[in-house]
LUMMARMI-312968 format. One record per residue (C-alpha): residue number from 1; residue in one letter; y, x, z. Coordinates in steps of 0.25 Angstrom, whole numbers, always signed. Each point is the difference from the previous one (the first is absolute). Example, Ala and Ser with C-alpha at 12.3 -4.5 7.8 and 13.67 -1.06 7.14 Angstrom:
BEGIN
   vexlum   gugu       y       x       z
        1      A     -18     +49     +31
        2      S     +14      +6      -2
# end
This chain:
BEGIN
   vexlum   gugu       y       x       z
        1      X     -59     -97     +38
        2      X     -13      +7      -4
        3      X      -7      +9      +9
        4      X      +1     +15      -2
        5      X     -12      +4      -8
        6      X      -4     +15      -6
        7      X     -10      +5      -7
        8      X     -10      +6     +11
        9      X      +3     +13      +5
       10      X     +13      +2      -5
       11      X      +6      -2     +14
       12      X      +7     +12      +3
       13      X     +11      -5      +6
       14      X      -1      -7     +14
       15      X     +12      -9      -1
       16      X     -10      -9      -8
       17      X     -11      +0      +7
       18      X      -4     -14      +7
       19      X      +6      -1     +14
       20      X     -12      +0      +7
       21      X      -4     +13     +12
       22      X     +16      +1      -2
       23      X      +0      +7     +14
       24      X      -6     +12      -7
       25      X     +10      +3     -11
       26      X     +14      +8      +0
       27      X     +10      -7      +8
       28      X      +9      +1     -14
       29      X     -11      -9      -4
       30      X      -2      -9     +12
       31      X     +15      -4      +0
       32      X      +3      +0     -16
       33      X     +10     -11      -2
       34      X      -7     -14      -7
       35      X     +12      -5      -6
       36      X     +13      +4      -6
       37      X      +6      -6     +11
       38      X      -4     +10      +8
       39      X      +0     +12      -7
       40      X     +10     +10      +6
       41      X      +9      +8      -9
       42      X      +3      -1     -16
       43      X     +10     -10      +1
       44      X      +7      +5     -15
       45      X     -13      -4      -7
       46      X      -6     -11     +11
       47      X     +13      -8      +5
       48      X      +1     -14      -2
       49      X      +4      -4     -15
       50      X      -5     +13      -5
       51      X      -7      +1     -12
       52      X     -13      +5      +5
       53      X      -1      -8     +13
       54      X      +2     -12     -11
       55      X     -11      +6      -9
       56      X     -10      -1     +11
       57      X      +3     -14      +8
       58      X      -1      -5     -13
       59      X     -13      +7      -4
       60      X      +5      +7     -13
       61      X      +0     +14      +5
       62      X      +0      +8     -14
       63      X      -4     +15      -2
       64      X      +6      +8     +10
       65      X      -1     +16      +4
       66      X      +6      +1     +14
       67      X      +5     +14      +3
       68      X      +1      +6     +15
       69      X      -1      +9     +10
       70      X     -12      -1     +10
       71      X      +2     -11      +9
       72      X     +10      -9      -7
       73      X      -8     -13      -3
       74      X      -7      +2     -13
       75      X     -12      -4      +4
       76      X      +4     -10     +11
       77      X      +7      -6     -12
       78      X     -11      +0      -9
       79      X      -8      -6     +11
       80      X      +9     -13      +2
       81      X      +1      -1     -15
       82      X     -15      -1      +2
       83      X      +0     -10     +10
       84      X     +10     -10      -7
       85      X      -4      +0     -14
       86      X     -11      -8      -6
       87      X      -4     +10     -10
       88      X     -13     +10      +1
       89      X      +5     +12      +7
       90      X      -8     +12      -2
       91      X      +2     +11      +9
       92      X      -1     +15      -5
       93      X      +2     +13      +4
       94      X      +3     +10     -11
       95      X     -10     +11      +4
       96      X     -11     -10      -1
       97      X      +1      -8     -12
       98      X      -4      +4     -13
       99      X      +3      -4     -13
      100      X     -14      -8      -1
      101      X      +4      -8     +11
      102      X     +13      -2      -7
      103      X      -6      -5     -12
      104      X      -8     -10      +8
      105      X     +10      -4     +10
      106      X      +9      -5     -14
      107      X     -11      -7      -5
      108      X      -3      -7     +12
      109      X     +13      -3      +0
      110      X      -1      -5     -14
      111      X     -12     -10      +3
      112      X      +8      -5     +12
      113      X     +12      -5      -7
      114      X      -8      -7     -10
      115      X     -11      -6     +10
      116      X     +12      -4     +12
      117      X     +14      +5      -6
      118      X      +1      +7     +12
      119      X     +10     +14      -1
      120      X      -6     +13      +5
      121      X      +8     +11      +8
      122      X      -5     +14      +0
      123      X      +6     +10     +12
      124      X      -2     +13      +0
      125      X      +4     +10     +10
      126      X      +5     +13      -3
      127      X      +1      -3     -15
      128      X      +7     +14      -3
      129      X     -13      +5      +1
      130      X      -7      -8     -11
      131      X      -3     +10     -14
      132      X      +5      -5     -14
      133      X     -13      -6      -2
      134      X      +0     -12     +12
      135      X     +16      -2      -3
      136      X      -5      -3     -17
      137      X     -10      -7      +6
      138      X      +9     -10      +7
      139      X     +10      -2     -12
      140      X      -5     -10      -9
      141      X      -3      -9     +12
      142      X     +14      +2      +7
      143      X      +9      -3     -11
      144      X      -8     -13      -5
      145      X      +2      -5     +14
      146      X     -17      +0      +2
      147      X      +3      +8     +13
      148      X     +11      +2      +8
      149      X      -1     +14      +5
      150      X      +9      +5     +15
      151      X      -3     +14      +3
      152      X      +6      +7     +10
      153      X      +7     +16      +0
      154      X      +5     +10      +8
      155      X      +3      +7     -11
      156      X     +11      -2     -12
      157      X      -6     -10     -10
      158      X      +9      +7     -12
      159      X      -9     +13      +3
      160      X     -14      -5      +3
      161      X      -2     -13      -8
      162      X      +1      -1     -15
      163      X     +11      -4      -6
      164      X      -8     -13      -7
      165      X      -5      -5     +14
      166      X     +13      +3      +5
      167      X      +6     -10      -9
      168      X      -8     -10      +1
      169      X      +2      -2     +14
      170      X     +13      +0      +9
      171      X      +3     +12     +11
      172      X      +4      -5     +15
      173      X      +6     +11      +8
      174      X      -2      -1     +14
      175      X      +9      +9     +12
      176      X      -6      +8     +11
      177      X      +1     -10     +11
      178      X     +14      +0      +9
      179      X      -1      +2     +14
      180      X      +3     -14      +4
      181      X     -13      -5      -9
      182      X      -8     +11      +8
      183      X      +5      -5     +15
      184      X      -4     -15      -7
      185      X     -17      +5      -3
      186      X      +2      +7     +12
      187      X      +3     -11      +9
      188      X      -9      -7      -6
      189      X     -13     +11      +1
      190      X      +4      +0     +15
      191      X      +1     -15      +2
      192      X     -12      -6     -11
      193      X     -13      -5      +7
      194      X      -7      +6     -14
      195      X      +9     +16      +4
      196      X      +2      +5     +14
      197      X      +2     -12      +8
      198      X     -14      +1      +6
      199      X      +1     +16      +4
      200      X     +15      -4      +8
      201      X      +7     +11      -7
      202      X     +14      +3      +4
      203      X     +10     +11      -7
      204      X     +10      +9      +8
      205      X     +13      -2      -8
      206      X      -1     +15      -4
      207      X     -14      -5      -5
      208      X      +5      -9      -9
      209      X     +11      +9      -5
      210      X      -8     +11      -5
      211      X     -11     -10      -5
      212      X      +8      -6     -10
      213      X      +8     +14      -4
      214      X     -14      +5      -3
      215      X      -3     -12      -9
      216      X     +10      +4      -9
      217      X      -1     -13      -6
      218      X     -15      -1      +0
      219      X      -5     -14      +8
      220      X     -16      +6      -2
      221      X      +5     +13      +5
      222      X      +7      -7     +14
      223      X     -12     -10      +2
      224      X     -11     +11      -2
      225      X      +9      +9     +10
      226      X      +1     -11      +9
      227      X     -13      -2      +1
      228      X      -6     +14      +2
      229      X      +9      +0     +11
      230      X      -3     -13      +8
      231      X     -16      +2      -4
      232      X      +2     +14      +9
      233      X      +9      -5     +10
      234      X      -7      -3     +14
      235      X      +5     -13      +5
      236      X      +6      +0     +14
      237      X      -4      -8     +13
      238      X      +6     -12      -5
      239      X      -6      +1     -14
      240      X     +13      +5      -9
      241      X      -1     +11     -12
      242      X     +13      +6      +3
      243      X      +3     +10     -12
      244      X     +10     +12      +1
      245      X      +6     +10      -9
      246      X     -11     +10      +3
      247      X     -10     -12      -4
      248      X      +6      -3     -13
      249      X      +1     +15      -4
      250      X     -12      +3      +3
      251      X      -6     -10      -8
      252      X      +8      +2     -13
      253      X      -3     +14      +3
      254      X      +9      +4     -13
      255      X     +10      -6      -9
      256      X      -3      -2     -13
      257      X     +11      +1      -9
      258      X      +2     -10     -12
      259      X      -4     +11     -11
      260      X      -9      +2     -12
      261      X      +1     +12      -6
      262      X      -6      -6     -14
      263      X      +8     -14      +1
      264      X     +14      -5      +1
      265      X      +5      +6     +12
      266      X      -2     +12      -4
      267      X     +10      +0     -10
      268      X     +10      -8      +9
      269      X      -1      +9     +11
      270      X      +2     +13     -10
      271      X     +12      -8      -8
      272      X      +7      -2     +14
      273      X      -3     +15      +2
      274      X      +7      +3     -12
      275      X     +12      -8      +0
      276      X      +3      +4     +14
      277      X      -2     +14      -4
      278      X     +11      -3     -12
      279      X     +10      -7     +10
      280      X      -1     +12      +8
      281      X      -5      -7     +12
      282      X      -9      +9      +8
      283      X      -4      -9     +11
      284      X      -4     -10     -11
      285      X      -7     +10      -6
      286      X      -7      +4     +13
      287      X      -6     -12      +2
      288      X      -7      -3     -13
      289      X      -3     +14      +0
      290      X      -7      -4     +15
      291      X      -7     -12      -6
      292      X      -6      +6     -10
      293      X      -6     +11      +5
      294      X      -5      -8     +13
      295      X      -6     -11      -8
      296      X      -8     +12      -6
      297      X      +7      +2     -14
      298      X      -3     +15      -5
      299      X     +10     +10      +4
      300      X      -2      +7     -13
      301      X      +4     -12      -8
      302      X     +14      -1      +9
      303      X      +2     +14      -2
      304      X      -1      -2     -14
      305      X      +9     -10      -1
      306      X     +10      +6      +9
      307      X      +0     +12     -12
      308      X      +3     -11      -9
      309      X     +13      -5      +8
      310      X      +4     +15      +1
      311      X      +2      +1     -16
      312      X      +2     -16      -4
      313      X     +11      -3     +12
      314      X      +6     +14      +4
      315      X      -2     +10     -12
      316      X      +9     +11      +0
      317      X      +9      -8     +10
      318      X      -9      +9     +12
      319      X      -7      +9      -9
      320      X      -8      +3     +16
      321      X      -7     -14      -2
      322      X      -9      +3     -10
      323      X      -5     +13      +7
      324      X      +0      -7     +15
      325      X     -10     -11      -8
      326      X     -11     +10      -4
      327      X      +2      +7     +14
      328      X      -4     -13      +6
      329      X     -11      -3     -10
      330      X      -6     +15      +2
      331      X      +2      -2     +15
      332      X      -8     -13      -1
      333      X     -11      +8      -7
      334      X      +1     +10     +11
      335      X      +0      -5     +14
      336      X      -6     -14      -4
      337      X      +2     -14      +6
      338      X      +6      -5     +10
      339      X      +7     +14      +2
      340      X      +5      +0     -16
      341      X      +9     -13      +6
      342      X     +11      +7      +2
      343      X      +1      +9     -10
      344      X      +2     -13      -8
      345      X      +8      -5     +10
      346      X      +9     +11      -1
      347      X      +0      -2     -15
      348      X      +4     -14      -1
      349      X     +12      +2      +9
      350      X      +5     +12      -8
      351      X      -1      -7     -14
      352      X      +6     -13      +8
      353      X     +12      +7      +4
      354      X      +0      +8     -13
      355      X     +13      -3      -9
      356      X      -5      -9     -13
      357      X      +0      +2     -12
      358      X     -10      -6     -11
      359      X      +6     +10     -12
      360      X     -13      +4      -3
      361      X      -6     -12      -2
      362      X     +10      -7      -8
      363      X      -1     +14      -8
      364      X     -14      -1      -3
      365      X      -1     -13      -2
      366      X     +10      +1     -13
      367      X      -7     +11      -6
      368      X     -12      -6      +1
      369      X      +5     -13      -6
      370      X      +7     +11     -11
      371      X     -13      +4      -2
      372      X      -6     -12      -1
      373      X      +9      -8     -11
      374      X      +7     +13      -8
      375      X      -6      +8     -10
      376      X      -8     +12      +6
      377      X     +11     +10      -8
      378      X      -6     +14      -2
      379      X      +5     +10      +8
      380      X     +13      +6      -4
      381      X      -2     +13      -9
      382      X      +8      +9     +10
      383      X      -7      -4     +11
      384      X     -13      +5      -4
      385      X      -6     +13      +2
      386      X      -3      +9     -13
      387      X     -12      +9      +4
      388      X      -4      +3     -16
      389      X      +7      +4     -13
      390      X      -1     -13      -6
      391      X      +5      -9     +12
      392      X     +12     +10      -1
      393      X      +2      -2     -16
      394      X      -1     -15      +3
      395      X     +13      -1      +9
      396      X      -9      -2     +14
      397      X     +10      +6     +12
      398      X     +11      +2      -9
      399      X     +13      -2      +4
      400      X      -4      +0     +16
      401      X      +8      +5     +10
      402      X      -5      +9     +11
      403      X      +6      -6     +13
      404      X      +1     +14      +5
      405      X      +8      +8     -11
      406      X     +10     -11      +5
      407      X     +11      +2     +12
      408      X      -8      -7     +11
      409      X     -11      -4      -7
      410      X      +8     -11      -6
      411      X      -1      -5     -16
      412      X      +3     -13      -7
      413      X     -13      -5      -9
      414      X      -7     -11      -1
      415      X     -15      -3      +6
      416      X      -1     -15      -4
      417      X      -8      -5     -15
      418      X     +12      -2      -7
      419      X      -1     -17      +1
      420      X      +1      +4     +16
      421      X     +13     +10      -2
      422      X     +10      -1     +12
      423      X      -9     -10     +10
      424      X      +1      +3     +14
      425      X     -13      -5      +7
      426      X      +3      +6     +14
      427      X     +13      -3      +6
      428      X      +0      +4     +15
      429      X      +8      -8     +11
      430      X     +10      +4      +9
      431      X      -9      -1     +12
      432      X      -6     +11      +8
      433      X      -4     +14     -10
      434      X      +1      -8     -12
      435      X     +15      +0      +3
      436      X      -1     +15      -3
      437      X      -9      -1     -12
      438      X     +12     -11      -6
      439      X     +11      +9      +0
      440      X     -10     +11      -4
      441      X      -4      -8     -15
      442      X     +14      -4      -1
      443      X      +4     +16      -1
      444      X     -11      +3      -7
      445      X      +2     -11     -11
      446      X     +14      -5      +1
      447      X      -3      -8     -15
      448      X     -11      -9     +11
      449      X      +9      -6     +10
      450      X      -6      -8     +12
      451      X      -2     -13      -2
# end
């Protein structure tokens, strides 16, 4: 096993720094796990006999792009890789490493495989947030096997790394911790001569409870939580940290919620939105409603999306929907945030209990398709107007029927291009108004019937 080496001042990570003055560093980083042994959690990726454990035990780790929430072990992982392999392991943070230093890292890493056929393994840290310049940098070097390159994400690999690094390297998805791991690190903060054991910290079990609720599945957020609570507590006449509720609250001051308003959650949370919305599920729709708009998503962008639901999933089902939408979006713009909550509040319920129907957008979707893979026909002579002489002498408007020279406004003619005569693009259902609007077509065009 080689010792961890970097090219200077490229440390911006502290799981990699030597162990030494160790009492002055995070407790996530005083307690970090040393083996695979002992780390806690992941067990459908790092179990005995998996793959990946068996990759790294026997030292033949290959390009990797582990993708997961804060807190999950990415860097602990990368850190025991670290420690167990024999190759050069060159730490980087994203921010901090230019393509320069790339270039020279790969030919370093060149030089050493010729001079000691040693491997090189380049980490980087929040690799979603290298340009297109770094990622080609890397390329060349990753797929001939000169570097074997682990980043880590937060972020989904299929939107923020290109699709060449992306296959030349293999994705490993790791969960949000489950509670069970969380209770393990945590016994293991409270008990560890390297975590709290020194400061004689003691949890109330309400403590613990809302302590690993607020982790949410993030080990660094409990451990830092943890610790900003025991660093405040004033030990008692026998020497023991004890640590309430109040403790634990006031040092998380405020949940952070798992969201990124540019990354993959986004789009989770809004689908969820969406689809309980569709099922007609207004405490579902509620919540993700709540989620978003706590975690800071922009009302407007809700709003928006709610008008959407109101034509793609209701339509003339409710033809209120629609109307209720924009109320919410100009309410919104009114009264602002948080008071424009339960305008949208109010309108996801309503189009959640709204009867369904998605008409309209099946309706749409075929013209456009017509429109798209049909000849563009000229309009039909009689249906165009014939405000000169000559548009008159060329047969434009003739033969058209003015609806209201007719007994209720009703006439038989044709407004198709004659390749389209006799297609029926909207056909309502039988569900709320468009129950009304079915039996009315079918009056009106008795030669159509409802599909």
């Amino acid at each position: 096993m080689g010792p961890i080496s970097s090219p200077l001042g490229l440390f911006d990570n502290d799981a990699f720094l030597p162990a030494q003055n160790s009492e002055h560093r995070p407790l996530a980083a005083r307690i970090r796990p040393q083996t695979l042994d002992d780390f806690v959690g992941q067990e459908h990726i790092l179990g005995p006999g998996t793959p990946l454990r068996r990759a790294i035990e026997q030292d033949t780790v290959p390009s990797l792009i582990l993708w997961g929430p804060p807190g999950s072990g990415k860097t602990t992982l990368a850190y025991i890789i670290s420690q167990m392999t024999r190759s050069h392991f060159v730490p980087l943070n994203a921010v901090s490493s230019g393509v320069a230093q790339l270039r020279s890292i790969v030919e370093d890493a060149i030089a050493r495989r010729q001079r000691a056929r040693q491997k090189t393994i380049v980490f980087i840290d929040e690799i979603h947030r290298w340009n297109k310049g770094q990622q080609d940098a890397m390329l060349s070097a990753v797929e001939n096997g000169t570097i074997t390159l682990i980043g880590a994400t937060t972020e989904n690999p299929s939107f923020e790394i290109n699709a060449a690094l992306l296959s030349r390297t293999r994705v490993v998805v790791l969960e949000p911790l489950r509670k069970e791991d969380l209770e393990r690190i945590l016994d293991r903060a409270l008990s560890s001569s390297d975590g709290l054991a020194p400061l004689n910290v003691r949890l109330t079990d309400d403590a613990r409870s809302v302590l690993l609720v607020l982790a949410d599945g993030d080990a660094r957020r409990m451990l830092n939580t943890l610790e900003l609570a025991s660093e405040s507590a004033v030990p008692s006449s026998d020497g023991v940290r004890l640590l309430d509720r109040d403790a634990i609250d006031r040092a998380a001051q405020q949940r952070w919620l798992r969201y990124d308003r540019a990354g993959e959650e986004h789009y989770n949370i809004i689908s969820a939105f969406h689809k309980s919305i569709r099922d007609s599920d207004p405490d579902g729709a509620l919540y993700w409603l709540g989620r978003m708009l706590e975690a800071g998503e922009d009302p407007l962008y809700v709003a928006r999306r709610l008008v959407r639901i109101a034509s793609e999933d209701i339509g003339l089902a409710d033809p209120h929907a629609l109307p209720l939408c924009i109320a919410a979006w100009q309410a919104v713009h009114f009264v602002g945030m948080p008071e424009g909550n339960l305008a949208l509040a109010q309108a996801a319920v309503y189009v959640a209990l709204a009867p369904k129907s998605n008409a309209l957008y099946v309706a749409y979707n075929t013209v456009r398709d017509d429109i798209v893979h049909t000849e563009n026909e000229p309009v039909p002579l009689h249906l165009r107007n014939a405000p000169t002489a000559l548009m008159k002498q060329l047969g434009y408007g003739a033969g058209y029927k003015y609806a209201h020279d007719y007994p209720d406004a009703r006439v038989e003619q044709e407004h198709l291009p004659s390749a389209l005569a006799g297609k029926r693009y909207y056909i309502p259902t039988n569900r709320g108004y468009e129950a009304e609007l079915r039996q009315r077509i079918e009056q009106l065009r008795p030669e159509k019937p409802s599909e």
